[in-house]
C-alpha positions in Angstrom: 0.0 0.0 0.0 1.3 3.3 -1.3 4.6 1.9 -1.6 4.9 3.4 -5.6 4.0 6.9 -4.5 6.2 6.9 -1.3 9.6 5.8 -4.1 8.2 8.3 -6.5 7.6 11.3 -4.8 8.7 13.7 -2.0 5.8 14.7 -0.7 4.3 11.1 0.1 7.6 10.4 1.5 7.2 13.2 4.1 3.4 12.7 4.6 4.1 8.4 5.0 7.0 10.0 7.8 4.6 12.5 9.4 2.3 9.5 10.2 5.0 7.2 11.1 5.9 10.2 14.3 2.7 10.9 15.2 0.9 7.6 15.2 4.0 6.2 17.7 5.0 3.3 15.5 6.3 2.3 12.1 2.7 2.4 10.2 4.9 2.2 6.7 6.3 -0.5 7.5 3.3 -2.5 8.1 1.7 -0.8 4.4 5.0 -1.7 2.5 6.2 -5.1 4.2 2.9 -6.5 6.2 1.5 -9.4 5.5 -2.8 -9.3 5.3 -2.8 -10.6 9.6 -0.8 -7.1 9.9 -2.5 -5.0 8.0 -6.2 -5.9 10.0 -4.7 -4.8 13.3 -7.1 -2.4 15.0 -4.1 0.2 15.1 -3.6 -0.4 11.3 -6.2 -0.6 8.9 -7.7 2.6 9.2 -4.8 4.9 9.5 -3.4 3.3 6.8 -6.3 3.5 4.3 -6.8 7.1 5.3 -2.8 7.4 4.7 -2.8 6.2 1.5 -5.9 7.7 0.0 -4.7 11.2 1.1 -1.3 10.6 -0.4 -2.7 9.6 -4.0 -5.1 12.3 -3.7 -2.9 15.3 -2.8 -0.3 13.9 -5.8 -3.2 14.3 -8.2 -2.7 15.8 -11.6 -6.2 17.2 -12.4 -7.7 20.4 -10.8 -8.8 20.6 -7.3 -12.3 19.2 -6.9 -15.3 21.0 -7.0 -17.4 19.2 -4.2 -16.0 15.7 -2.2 -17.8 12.8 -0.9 -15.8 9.8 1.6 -17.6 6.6 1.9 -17.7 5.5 5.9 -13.7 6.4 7.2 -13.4 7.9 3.5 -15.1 10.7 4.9 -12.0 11.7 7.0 -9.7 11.8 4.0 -12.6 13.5 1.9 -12.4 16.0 4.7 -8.8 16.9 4.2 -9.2 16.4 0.6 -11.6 20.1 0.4 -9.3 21.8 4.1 -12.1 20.9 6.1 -9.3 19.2 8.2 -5.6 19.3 8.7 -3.9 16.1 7.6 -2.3 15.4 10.9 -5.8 16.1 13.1 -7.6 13.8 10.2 -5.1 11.0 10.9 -5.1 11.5 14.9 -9.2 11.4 14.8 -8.7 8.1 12.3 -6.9 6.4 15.1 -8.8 7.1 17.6 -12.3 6.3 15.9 -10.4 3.0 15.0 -9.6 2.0 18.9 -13.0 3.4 20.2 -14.5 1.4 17.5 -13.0 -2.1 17.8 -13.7 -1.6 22.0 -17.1 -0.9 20.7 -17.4 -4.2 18.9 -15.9 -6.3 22.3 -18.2 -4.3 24.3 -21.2 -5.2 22.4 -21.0 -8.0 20.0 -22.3 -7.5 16.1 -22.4 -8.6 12.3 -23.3 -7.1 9.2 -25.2 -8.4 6.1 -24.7 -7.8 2.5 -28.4 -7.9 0.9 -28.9 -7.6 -2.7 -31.8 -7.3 -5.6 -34.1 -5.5 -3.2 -35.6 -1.5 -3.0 -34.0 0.0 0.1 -37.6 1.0 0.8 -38.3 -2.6 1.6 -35.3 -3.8 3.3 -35.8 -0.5 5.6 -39.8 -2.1 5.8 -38.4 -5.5 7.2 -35.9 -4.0 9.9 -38.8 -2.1 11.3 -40.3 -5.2 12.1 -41.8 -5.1 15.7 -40.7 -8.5 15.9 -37.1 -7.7 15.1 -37.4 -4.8 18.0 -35.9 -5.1 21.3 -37.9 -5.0 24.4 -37.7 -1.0 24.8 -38.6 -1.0 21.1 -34.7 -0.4 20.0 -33.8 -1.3 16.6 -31.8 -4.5 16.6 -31.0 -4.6 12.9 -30.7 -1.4 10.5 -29.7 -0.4 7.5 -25.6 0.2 7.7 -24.5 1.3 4.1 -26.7 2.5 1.6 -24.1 1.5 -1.5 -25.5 1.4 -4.5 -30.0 0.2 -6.1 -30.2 -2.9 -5.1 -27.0 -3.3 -2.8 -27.3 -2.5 0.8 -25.6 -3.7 4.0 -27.4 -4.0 7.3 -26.0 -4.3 11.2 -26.9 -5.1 14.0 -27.3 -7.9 16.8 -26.0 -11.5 15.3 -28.9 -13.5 16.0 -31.4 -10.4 14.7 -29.3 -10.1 11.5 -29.8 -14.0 10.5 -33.6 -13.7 11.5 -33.7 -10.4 9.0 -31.6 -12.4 6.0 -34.1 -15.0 5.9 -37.1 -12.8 5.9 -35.2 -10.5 2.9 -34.4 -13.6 1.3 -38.7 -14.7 1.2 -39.2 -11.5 0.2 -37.4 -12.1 -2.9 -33.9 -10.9 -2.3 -31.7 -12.2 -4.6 -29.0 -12.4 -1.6 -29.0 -11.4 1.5 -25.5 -12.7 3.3 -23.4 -12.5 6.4 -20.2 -10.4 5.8 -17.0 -11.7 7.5 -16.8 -8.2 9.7 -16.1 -8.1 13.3 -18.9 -5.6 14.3 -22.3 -3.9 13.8 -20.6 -1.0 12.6 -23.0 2.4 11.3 -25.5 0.8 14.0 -26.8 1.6 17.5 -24.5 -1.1 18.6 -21.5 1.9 17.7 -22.8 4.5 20.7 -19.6 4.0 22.6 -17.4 4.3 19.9 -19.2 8.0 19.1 -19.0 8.4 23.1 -15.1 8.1 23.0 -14.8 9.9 19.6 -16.9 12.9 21.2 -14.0 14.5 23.0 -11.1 14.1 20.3 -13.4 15.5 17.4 -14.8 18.6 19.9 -11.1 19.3 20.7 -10.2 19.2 16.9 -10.3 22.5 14.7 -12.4 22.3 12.3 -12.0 24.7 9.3 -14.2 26.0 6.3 -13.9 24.1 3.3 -13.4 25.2 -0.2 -16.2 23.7 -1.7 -19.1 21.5 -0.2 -18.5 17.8 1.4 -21.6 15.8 1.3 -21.7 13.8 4.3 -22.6 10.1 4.9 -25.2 11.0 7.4 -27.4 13.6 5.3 -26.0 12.9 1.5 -26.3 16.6 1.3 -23.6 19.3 0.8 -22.3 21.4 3.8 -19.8 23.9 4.1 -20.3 24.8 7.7 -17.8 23.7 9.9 -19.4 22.6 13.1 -22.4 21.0 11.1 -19.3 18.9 9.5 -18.3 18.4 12.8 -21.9 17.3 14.4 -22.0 14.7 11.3 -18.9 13.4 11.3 -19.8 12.4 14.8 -23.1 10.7 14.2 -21.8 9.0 11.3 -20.7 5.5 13.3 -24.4 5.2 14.5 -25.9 6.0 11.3 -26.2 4.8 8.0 -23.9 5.9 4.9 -26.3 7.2 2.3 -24.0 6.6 -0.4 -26.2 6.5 -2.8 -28.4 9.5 -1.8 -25.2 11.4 -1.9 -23.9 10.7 -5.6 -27.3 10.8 -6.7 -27.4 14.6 -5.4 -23.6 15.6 -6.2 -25.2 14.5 -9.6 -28.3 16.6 -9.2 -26.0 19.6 -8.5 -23.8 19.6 -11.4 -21.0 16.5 -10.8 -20.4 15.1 -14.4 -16.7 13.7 -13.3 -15.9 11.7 -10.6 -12.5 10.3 -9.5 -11.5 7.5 -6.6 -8.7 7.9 -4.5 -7.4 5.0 -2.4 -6.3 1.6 -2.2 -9.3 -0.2 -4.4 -11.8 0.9 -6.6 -15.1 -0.4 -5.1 -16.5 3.0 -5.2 -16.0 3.6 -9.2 -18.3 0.5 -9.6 -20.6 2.0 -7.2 -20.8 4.7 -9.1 -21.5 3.6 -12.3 -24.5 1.4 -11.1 -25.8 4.4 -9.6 -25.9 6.6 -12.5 -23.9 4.8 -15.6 -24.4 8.6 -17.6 -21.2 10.0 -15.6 -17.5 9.9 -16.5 -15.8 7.8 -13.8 -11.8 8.1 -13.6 
């Protein structure tokens, strides 16, 4: 992971350092040499796909965007991608959301579901069930990650996920699947993750962007700092309306859209959303 841009270029070189000091260990070393059991440490995988996604962004060669979108902890480098956030705070917040979340998942035990061929109108229907409700009428199962029509992800309680597959699956989805995940992550199940995150993200500046970041909470475009903040916040508790918010960077005159990270999931997303737009 971002070992080509690191060889090639100064400024990754100096950015890969920078989070090298300020993380407290050798996070380059896991990208460049780790094996895959490395890379999934807690301490790891989210810095380092917030590393490396901010590195190929700011190396870029076309103009500086005109609105920005992160899906889930893409938010955080779409954040520093339009100055909403310093790179170093970004990275700080990354780790921390990383540690609060995996305590979050030991503290209260959860899965997540890939379901697919269904309206999200109807897979929202089924987790409303009253049967799929806990006794003070909490949600036990929701929808996680809006992705893409006909591909969403739920989360929640183990045994309520597998109860809410097989009712997706009678009512005609075309999969509706367990996902090898180690939590119920964009659920309720996530409060105390967003209760640990609370005090590093209200003690981290937040700054006026150049152009609008539509956020996974709202899909809509904001440009105010401590509504960036507020959202950014809810965000692990909430679903990601990925689709809601392509479909209005779309409505608002997005023609071009461009991926920066370690895959390309979200180009494929894309394209299933609205095949009409240029997707580099």
């Amino acid at each position: 992971m971002c070992k080509d841009l690191y060889d090639a270029h100064q400024e990754a070189r100096e950015m890969c350092q920078a989070a090298d000091r300020l993380l407290g260990f050798s996070l380059t070393d896991v990208m460049f040499c780790g094996t895959a059991e490395d890379l999934k440490q807690t301490k790891v995988t989210q810095p380092a796909v917030f590393l490396h996604s901010v590195v190929a962004q700011r190396l870029m060669t076309i103009e500086r965007p005109d609105m920005v979108a992160g899906h889930s902890l893409g938010e955080f480098s779409a954040l520093v991608a339009c100055g909403a956030l310093r790179f170093e705070d970004a990275l700080i917040l990354v780790s921390a959301r990383a540690q609060a979340m995996q305590a979050a998942c030991e503290a209260n035990p959860g899965t997540m579901a890939a379901v697919l061929g269904l309206e999200d109108e109807k897979v929202e229907e089924i987790c409303n069930l009253p049967s799929l409700q806990g006794r003070a009428g909490e949600r036990l199962v929701t929808p996680a990650n809006f992705n893409c029509p006909g591909q969403i992800v739920i989360s929640g309680e183990i045994e309520a996920v597998d109860a809410v597959c097989v009712t997706l699956k009678e009512a005609g989805a075309r999969r509706a699947l367990r996902l090898p995940v180690g939590g119920a992550f964009h659920s309720p199940l996530m409060a105390p993750a967003a209760e640990a995150l609370a005090e590093a993200i209200n003690k981290t500046e937040f700054h006026k962007p150049f152009c609008p970041i539509y956020q996974n909470v709202t899909a809509k475009p904001s440009m105010n700092p401590e509504e960036i903040r507020e959202n950014l916040l809810k965000q692990l508790t909430v679903p990601v309306r990925w689709t809601q918010s392509v479909q209005n960077m779309i409505a608002d005159g997005a023609t071009e859209f461009y991926e920066f990270g370690p895959g390309d999931v979200l180009k494929g997303l894309i394209r299933k959303i609205n095949p009409d737009v240029t997707v580099g």
